[in-house]
N, CA, C and O of each residue as an XYZ file, in Angstrom:
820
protein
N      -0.637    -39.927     -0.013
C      -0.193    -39.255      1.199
C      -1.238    -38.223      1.644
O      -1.724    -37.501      0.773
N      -1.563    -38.109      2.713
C      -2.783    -37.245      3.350
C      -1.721    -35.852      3.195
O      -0.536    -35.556      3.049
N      -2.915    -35.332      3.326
C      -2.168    -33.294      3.035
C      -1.886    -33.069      4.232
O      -2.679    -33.575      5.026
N      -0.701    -32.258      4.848
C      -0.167    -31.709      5.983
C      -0.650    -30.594      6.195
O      -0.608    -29.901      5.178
N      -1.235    -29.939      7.329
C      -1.526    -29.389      7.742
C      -0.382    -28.189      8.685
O       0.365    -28.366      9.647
N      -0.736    -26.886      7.791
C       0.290    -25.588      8.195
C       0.025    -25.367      9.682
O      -0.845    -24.517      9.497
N       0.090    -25.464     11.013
C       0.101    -25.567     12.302
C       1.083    -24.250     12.939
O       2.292    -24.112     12.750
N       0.263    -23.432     13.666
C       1.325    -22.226     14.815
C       0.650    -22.702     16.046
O      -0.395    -23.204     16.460
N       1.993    -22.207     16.460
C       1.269    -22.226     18.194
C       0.835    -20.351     18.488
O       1.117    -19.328     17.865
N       0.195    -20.574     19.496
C      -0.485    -19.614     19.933
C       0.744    -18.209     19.848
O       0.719    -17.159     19.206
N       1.302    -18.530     20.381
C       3.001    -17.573     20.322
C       3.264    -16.870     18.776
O       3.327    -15.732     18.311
N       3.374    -18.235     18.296
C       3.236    -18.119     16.334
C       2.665    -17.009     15.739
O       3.071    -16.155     14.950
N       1.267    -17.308     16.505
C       0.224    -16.535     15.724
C       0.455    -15.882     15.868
O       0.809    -15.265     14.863
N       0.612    -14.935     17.549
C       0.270    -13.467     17.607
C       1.457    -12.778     17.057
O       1.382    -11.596     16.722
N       2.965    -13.722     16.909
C       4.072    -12.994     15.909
C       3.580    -12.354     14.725
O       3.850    -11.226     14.312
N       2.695    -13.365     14.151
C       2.660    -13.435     13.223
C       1.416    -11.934     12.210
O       1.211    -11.286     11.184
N       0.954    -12.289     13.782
C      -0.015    -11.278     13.524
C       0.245     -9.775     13.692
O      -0.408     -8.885     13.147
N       1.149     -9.635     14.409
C       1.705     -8.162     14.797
C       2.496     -7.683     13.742
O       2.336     -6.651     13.091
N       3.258     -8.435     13.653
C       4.102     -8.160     11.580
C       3.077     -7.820     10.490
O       3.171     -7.017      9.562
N       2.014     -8.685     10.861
C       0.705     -8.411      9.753
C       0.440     -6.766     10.047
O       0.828     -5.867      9.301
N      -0.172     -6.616     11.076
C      -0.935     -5.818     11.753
C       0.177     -3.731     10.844
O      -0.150     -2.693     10.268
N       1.709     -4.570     11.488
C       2.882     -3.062     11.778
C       2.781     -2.802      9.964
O       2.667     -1.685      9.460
N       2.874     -4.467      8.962
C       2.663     -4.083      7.593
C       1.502     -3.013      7.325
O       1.480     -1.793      7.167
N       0.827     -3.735      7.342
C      -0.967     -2.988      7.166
C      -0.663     -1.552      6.942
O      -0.554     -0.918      5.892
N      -0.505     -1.035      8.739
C      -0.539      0.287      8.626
C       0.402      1.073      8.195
O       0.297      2.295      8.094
N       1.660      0.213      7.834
C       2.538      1.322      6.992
C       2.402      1.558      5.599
O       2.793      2.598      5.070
N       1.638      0.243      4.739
C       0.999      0.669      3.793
C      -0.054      1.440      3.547
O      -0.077      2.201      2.580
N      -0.753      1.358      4.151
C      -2.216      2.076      4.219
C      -1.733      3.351      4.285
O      -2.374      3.998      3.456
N      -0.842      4.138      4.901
C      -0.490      5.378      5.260
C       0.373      5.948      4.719
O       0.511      7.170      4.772
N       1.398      4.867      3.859
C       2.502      5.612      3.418
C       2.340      5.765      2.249
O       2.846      6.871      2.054
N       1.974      5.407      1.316
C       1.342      5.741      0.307
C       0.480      6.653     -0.093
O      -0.029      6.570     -1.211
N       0.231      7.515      0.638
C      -1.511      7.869      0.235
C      -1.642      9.246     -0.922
O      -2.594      9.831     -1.440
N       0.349      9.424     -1.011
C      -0.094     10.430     -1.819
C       1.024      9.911     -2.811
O       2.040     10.584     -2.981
N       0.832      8.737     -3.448
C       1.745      8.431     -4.067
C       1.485      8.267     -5.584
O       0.383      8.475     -6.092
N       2.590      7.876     -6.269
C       2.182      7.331     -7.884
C       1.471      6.897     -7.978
O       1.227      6.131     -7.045
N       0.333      6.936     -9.277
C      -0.610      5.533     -9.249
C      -0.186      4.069     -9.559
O      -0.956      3.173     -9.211
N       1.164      3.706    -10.286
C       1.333      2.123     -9.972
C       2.163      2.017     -8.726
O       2.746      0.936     -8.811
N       2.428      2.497     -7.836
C       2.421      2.839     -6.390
C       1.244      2.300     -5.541
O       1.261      1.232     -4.928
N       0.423      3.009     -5.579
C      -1.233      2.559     -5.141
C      -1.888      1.919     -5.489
O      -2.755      1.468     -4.740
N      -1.785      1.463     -7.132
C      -2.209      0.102     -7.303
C      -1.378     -1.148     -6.662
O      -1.872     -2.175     -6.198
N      -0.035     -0.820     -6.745
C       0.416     -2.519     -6.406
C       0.653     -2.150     -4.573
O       1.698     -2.577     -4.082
N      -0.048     -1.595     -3.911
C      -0.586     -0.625     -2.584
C      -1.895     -1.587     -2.264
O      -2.009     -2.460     -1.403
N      -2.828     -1.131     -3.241
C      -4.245     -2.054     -2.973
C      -3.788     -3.986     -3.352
O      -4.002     -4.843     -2.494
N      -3.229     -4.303     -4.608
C      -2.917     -5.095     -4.593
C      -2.617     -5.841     -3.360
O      -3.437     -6.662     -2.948
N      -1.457     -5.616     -2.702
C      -0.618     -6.084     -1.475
C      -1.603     -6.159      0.091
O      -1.466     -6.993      0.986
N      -2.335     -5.303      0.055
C      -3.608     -5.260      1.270
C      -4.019     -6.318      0.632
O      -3.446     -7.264      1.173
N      -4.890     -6.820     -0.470
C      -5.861     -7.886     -0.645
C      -5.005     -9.126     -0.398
O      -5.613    -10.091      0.065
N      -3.755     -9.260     -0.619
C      -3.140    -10.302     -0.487
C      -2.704    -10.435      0.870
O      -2.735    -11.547      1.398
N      -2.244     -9.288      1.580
C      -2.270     -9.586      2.993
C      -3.354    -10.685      3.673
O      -3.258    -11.826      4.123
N      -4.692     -9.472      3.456
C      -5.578    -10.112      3.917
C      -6.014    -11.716      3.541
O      -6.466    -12.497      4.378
N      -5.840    -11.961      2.466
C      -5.927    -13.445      2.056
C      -5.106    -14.514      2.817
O      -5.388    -15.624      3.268
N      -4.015    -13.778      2.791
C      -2.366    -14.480      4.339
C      -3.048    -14.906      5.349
O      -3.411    -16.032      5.690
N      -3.238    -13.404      5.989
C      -4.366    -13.372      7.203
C      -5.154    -14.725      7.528
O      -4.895    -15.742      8.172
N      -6.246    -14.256      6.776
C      -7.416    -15.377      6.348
C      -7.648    -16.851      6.547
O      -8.643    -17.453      6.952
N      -6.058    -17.416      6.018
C      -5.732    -18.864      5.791
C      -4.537    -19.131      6.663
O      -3.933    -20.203      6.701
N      -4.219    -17.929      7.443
C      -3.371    -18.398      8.494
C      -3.719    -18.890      9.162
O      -3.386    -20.014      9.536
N      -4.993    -17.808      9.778
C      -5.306    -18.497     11.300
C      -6.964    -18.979     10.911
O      -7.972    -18.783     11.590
N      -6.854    -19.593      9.726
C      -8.296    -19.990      9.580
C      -9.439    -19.605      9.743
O     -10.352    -20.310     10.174
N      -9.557    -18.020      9.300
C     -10.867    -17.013      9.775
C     -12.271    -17.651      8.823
O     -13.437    -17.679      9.216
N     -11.674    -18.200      7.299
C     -12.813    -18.685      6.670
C     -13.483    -17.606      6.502
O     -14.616    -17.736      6.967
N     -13.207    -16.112      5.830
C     -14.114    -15.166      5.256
C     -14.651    -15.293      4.491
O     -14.178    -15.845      3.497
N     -15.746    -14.917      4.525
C     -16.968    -14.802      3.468
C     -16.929    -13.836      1.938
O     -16.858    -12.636      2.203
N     -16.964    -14.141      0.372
C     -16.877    -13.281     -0.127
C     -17.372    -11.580      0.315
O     -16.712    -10.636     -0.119
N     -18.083    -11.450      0.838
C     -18.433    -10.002      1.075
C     -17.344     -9.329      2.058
O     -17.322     -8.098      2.073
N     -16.577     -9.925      2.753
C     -15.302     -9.426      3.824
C     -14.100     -9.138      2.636
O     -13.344     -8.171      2.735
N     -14.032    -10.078      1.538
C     -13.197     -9.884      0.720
C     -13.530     -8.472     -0.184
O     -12.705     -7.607     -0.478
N     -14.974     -8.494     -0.536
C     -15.546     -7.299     -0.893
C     -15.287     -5.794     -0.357
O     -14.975     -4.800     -1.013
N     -15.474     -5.904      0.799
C     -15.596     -5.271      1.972
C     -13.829     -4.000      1.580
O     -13.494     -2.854      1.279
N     -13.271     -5.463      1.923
C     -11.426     -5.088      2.084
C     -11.142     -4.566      0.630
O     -10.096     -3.984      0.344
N     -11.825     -4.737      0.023
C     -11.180     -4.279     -1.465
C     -12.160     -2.805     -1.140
O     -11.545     -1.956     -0.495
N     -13.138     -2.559     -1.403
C     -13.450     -1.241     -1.353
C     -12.805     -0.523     -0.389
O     -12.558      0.629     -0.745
N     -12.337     -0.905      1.060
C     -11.412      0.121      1.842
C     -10.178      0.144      1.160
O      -9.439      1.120      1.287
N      -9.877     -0.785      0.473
C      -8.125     -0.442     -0.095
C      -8.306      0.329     -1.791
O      -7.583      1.233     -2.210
N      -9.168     -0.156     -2.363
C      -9.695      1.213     -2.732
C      -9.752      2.449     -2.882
O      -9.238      3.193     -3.717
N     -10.411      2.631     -2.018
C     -10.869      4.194     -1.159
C      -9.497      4.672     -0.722
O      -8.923      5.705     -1.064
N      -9.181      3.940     -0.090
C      -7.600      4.436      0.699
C      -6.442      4.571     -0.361
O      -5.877      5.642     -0.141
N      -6.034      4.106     -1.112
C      -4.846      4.048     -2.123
C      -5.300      4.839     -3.250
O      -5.071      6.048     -3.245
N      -5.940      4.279     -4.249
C      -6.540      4.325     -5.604
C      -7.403      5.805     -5.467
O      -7.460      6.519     -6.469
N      -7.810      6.072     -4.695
C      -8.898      7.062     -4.067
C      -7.992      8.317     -3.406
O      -8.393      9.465     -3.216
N      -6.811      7.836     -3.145
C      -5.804      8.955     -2.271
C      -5.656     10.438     -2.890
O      -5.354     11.390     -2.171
N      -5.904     10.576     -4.355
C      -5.647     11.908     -4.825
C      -6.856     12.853     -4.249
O      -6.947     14.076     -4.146
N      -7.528     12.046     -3.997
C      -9.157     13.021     -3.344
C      -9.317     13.376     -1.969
O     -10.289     13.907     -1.430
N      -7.753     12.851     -1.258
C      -7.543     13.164     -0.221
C      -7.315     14.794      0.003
O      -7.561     15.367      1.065
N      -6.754     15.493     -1.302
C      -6.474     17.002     -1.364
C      -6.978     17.817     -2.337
O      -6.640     18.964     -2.631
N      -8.006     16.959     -2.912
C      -8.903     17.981     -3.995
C     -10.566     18.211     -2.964
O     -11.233     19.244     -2.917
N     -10.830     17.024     -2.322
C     -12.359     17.427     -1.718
C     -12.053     17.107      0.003
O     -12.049     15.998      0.537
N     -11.844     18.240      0.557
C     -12.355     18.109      1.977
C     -12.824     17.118      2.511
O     -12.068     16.529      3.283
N     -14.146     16.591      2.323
C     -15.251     16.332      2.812
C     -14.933     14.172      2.786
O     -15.557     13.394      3.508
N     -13.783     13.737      1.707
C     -13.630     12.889      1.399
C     -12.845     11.753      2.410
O     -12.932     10.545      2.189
N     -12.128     12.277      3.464
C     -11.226     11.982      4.173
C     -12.796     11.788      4.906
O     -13.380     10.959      4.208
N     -13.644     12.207      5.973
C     -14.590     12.354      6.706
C     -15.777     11.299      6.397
O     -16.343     10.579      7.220
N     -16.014     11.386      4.991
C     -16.819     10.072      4.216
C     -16.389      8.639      4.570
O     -17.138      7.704      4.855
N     -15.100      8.637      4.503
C     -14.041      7.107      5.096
C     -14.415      7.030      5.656
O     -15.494      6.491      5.410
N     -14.196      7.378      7.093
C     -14.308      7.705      8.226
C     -15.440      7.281      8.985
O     -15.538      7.074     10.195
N     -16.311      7.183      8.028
C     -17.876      7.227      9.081
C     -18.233      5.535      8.412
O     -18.507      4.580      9.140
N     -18.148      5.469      6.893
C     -18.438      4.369      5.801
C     -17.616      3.368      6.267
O     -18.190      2.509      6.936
N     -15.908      3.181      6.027
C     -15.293      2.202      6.102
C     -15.787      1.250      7.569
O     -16.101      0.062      7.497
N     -15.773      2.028      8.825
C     -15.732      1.553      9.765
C     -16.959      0.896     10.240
O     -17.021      0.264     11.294
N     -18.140      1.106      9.246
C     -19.106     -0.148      9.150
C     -18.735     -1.546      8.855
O     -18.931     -2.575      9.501
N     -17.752     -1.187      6.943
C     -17.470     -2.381      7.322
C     -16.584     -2.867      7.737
O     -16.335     -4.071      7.668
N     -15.871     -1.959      8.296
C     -14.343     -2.879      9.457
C     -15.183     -3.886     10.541
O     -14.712     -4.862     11.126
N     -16.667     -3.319     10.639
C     -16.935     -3.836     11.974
C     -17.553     -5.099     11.422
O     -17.625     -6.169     12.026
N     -17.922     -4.886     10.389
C     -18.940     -6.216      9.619
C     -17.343     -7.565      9.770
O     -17.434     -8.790      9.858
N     -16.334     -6.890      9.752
C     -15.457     -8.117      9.037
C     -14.817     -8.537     10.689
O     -14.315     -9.652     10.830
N     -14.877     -7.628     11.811
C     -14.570     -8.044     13.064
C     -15.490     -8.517     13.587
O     -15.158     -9.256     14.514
N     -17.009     -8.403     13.352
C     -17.998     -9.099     13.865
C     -17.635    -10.872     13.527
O     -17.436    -11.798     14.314
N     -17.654    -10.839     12.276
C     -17.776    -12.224     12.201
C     -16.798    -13.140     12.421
O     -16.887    -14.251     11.898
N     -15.352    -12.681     13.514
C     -14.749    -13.014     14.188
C     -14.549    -13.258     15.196
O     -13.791    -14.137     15.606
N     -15.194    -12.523     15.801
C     -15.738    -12.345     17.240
C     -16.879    -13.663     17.821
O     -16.897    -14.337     18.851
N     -17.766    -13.614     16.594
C     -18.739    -14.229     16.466
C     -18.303    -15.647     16.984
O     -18.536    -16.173     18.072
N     -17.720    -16.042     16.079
C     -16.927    -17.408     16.464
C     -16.864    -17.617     18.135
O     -16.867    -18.727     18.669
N     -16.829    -16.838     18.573
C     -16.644    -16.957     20.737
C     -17.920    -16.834     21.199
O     -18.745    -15.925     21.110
N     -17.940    -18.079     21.789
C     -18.519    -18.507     22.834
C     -19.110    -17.577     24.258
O     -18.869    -17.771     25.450
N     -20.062    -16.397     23.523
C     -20.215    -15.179     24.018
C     -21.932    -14.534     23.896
O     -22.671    -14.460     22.915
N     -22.088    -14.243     24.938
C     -23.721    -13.891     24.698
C     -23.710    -12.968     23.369
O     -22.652    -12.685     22.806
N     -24.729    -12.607     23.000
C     -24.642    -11.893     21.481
C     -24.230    -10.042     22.184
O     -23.550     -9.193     21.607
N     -24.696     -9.955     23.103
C     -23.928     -8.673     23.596
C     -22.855     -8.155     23.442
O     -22.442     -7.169     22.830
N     -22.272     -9.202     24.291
C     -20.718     -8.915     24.616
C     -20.079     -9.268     22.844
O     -18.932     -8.911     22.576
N     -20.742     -9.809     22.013
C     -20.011     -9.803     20.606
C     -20.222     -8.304     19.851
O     -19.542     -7.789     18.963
N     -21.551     -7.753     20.617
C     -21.345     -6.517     19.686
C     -20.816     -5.824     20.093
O     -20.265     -4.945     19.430
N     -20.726     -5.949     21.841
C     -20.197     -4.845     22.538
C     -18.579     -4.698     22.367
O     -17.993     -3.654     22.654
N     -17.798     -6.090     21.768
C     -16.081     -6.526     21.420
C     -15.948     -5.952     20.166
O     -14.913     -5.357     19.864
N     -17.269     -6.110     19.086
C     -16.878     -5.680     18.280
C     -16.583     -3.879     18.128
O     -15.826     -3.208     17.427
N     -17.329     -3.646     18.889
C     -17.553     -1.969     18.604
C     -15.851     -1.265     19.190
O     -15.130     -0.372     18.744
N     -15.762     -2.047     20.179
C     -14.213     -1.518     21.147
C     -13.208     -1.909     20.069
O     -12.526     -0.963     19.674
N     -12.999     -2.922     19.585
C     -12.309     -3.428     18.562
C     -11.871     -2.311     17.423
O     -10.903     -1.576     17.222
N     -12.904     -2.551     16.909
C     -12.927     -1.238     16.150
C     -12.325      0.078     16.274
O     -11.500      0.585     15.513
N     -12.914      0.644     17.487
C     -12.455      1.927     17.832
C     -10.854      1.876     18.374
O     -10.344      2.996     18.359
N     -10.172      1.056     18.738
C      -8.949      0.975     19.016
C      -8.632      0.565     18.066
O      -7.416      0.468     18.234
N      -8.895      0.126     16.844
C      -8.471      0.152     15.522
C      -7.723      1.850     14.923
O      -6.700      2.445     14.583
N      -9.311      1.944     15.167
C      -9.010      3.260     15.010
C      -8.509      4.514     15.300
O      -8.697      5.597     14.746
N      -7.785      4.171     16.339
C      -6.826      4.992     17.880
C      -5.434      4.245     16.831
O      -4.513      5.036     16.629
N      -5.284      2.960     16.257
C      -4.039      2.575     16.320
C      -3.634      3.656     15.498
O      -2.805      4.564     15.569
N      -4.798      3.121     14.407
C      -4.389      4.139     12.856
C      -3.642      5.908     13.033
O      -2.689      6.508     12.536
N      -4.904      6.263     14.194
C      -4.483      7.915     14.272
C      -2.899      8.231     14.895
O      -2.122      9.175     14.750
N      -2.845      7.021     15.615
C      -1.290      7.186     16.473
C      -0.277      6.869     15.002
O       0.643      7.631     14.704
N      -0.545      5.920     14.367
C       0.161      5.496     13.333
C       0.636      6.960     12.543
O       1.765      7.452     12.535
N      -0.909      7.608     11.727
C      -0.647      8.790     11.270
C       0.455      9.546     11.785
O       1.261     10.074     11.019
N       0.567      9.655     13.309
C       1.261     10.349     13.879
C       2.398     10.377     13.543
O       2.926     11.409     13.130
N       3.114      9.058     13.669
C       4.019      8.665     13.860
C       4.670      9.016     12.832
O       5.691      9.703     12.838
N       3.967      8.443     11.637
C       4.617      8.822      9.959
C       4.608     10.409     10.012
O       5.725     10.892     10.197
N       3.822     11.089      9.916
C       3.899     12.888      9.538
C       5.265     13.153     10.815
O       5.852     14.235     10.791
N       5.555     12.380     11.576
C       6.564     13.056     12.516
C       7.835     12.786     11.841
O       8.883     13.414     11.995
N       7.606     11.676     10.996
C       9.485     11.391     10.614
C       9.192     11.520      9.386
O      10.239     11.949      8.902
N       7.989     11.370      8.061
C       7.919     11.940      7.143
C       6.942     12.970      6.067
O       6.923     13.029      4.838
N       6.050     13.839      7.270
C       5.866     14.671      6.791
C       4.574     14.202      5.824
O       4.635     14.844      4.775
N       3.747     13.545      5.835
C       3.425     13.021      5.001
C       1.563     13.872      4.365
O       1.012     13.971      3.269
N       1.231     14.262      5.685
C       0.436     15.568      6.155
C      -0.806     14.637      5.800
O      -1.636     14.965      4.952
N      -0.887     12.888      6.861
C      -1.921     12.504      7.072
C      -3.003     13.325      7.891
O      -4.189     13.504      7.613
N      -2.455     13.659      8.699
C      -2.957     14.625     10.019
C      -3.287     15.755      9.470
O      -2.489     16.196      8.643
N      -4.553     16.561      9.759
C      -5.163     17.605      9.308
C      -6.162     17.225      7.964
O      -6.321     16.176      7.339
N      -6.725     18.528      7.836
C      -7.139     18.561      6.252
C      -5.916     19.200      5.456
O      -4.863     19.640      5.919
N      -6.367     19.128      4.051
C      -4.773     19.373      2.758
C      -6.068     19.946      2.136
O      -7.202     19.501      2.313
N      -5.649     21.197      1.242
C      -6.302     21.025     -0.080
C      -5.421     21.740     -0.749
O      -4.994     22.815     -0.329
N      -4.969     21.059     -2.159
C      -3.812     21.341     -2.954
C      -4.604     22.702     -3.922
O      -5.678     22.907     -4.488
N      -3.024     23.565     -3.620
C      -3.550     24.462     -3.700
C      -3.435     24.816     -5.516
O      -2.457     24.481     -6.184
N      -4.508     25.463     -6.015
C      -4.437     25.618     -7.566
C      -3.315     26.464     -8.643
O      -3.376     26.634     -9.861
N      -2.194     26.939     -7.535
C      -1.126     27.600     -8.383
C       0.068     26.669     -8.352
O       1.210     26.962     -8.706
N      -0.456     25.228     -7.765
C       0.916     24.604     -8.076
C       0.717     23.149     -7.149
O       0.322     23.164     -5.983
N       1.011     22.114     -7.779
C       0.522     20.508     -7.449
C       1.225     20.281     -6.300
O       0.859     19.374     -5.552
N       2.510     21.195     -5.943
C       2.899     20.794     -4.180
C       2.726     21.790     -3.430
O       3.435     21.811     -2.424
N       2.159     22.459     -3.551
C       1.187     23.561     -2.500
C      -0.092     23.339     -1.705
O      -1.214     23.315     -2.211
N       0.213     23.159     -0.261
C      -1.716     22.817      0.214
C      -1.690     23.777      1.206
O      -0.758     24.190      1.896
N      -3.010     24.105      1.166
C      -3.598     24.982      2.149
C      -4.221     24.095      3.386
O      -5.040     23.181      3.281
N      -3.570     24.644      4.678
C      -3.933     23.869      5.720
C      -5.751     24.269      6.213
O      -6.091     25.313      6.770
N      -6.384     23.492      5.946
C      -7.551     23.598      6.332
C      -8.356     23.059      7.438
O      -9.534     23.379      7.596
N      -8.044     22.654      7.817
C      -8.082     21.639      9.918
C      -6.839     21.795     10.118
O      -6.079     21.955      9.164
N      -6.400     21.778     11.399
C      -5.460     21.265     12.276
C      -5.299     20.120     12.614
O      -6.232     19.594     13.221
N      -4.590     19.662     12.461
C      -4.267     17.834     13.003
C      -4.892     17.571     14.075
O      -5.544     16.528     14.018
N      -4.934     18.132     15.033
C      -5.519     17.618     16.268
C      -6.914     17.594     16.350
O      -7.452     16.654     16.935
N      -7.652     18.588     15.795
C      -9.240     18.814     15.652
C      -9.614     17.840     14.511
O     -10.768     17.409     14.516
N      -8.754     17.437     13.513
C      -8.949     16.206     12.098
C      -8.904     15.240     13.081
O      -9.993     14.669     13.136
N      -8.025     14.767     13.966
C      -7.681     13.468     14.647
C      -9.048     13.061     15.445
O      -9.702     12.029     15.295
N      -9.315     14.200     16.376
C     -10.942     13.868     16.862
C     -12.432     13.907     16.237
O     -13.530     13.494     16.610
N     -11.888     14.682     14.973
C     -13.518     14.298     14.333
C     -13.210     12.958     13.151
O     -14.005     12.284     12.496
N     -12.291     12.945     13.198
C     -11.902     11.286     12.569
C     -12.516     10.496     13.742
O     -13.740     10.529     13.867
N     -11.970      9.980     14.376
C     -12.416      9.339     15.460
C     -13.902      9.247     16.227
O     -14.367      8.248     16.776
N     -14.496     10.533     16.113
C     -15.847     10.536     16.350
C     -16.708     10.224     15.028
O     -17.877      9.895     15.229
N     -16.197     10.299     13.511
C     -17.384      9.652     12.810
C     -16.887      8.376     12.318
O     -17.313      7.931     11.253
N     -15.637      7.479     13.309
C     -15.317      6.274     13.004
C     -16.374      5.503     14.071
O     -17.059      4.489     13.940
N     -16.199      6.411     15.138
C     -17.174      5.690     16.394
C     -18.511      5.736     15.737
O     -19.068      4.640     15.669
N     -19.162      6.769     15.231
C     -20.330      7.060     14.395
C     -20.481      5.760     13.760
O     -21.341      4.991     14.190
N     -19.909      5.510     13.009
C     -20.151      4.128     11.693
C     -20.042      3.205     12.380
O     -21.096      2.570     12.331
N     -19.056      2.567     13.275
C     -19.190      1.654     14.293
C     -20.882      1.459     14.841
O     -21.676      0.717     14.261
N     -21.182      2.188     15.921
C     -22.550      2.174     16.469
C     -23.583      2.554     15.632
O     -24.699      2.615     16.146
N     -23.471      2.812     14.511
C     -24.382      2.489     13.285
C     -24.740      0.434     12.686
O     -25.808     -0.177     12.662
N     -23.563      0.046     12.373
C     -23.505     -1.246     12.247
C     -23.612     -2.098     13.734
O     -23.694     -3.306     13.516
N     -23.627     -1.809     14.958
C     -23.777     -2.411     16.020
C     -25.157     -2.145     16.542
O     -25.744     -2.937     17.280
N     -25.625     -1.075     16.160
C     -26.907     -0.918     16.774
C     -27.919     -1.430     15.154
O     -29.081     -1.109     15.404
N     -27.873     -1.876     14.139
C     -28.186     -2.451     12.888
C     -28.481     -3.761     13.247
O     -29.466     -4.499     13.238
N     -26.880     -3.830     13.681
C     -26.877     -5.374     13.919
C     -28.147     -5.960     15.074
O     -29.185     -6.608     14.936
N     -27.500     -5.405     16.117
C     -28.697     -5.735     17.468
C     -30.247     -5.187     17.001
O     -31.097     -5.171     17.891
N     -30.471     -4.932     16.227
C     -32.128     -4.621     15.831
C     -31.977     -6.029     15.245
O     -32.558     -6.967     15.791
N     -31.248     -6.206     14.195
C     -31.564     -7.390     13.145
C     -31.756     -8.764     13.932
O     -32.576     -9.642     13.663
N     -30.970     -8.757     14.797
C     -30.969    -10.449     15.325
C     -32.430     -9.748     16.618
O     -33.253    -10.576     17.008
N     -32.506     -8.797     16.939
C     -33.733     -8.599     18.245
C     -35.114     -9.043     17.357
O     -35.997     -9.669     17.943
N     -35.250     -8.726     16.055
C     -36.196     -9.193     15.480
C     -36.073    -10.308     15.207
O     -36.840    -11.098     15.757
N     -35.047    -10.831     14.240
C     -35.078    -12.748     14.439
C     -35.501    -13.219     15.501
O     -36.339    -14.120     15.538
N     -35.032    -12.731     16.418
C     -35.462    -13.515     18.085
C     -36.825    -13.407     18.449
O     -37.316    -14.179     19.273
N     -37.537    -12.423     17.846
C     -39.083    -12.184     17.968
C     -39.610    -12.855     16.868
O     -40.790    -13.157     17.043
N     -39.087    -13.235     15.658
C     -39.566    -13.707     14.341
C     -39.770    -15.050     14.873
O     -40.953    -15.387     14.905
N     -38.858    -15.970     15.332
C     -39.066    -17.385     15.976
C     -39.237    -17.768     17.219
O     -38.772    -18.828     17.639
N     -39.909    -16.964     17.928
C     -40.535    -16.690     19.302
C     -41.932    -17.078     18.765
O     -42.654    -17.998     19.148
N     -42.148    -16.165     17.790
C     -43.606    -16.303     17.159
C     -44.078    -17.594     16.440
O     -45.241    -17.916     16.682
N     -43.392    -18.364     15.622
C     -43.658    -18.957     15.147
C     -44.535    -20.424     15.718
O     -44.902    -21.278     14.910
């Protein structure tokens, strides 16, 4: 018997994908200051998402996207206690991950039938409204639970549920966002050097 083939319609998908999408960010966020077998079976559940993802709609990722997704879930879960011991750690994400968010939306994009421009130029917007979803997301959670994504934290040393507010949410929300755009147009302007020289490398030849 020939193997059957798992089939959505276009409708399917984007259901399918928005359930993906509303999961994602409630893990990614709700957790972040949680138990550690909390945040492990946290990172766990992202890699397996993404694998769902993957073979749903037939993206065909490359080990290094799988790479990629494990060091942001990582960083984000497993990594969460350093969210309130070092400042500077929340800001590091921020600029790093969203290289490779863009590495793993590039090569989606890629797939369309699109001058190489408009792929870097989709990927970079992509991204950054990624990153608008996330900050609204934050929002949303610290409004009904407090969760004190928003701002800087640093736990304070006379007692493990004490933090000293060190940013304001709103000034964290825009310099989040400006060194997510940062890492973005780092990997987009990388990218467009790399293929501007291929294109001169076999011009020459």
């Amino acid at each position: 018997m020939g193997r059957v083939r798992f089939r959505l319609t276009y409708l399917e998908k984007r259901y399918y994908l928005l359930i993906f999408s509303v999961v994602l960010l409630l893990v990614v966020y709700l957790f972040k200051n949680a138990s550690t077998p909390l945040r492990a079976i946290s990172t766990i559940a992202v890699m397996f998402l993404f694998y769902f993802a993957d073979h749903l709609f037939n993206i065909n990722f490359k080990k290094r996207h799988y790479a990629f997704m494990l060091i942001i879930a990582l960083a984000s879960f497993l990594g969460s206690p350093f969210y309130f011991i070092y400042p500077n750690y929340d800001k590091v994400q921020h600029f790093f991950q969203p290289i490779l968010l863009s590495s793993i939306i590039f090569f989606m994009i890629n797939k369309l039938h699109l001058e190489l421009k408009w792929k870097i130029t989709f990927t970079f917007f992509v991204v950054v409204a990624l990153l608008g979803i996330f900050e609204i997301g934050e929002f949303v959670l610290d409004s009904f639970f407090n969760l004190r994504l928003q701002g800087v934290y640093l736990r304070d040393s006379q007692g493990l549920e004490k933090f000293n507010l060190l940013m304001d949410p709103l000034k964290d929300t825009i310099i989040d966002l400006a060194y997510g755009m940062a890492g973005s147009i780092v990997y987009c302007g990388a990218l467009a050097g790399f293929y501007r020289k291929k294109l001169r490398h076999n011009l020459l030849k």
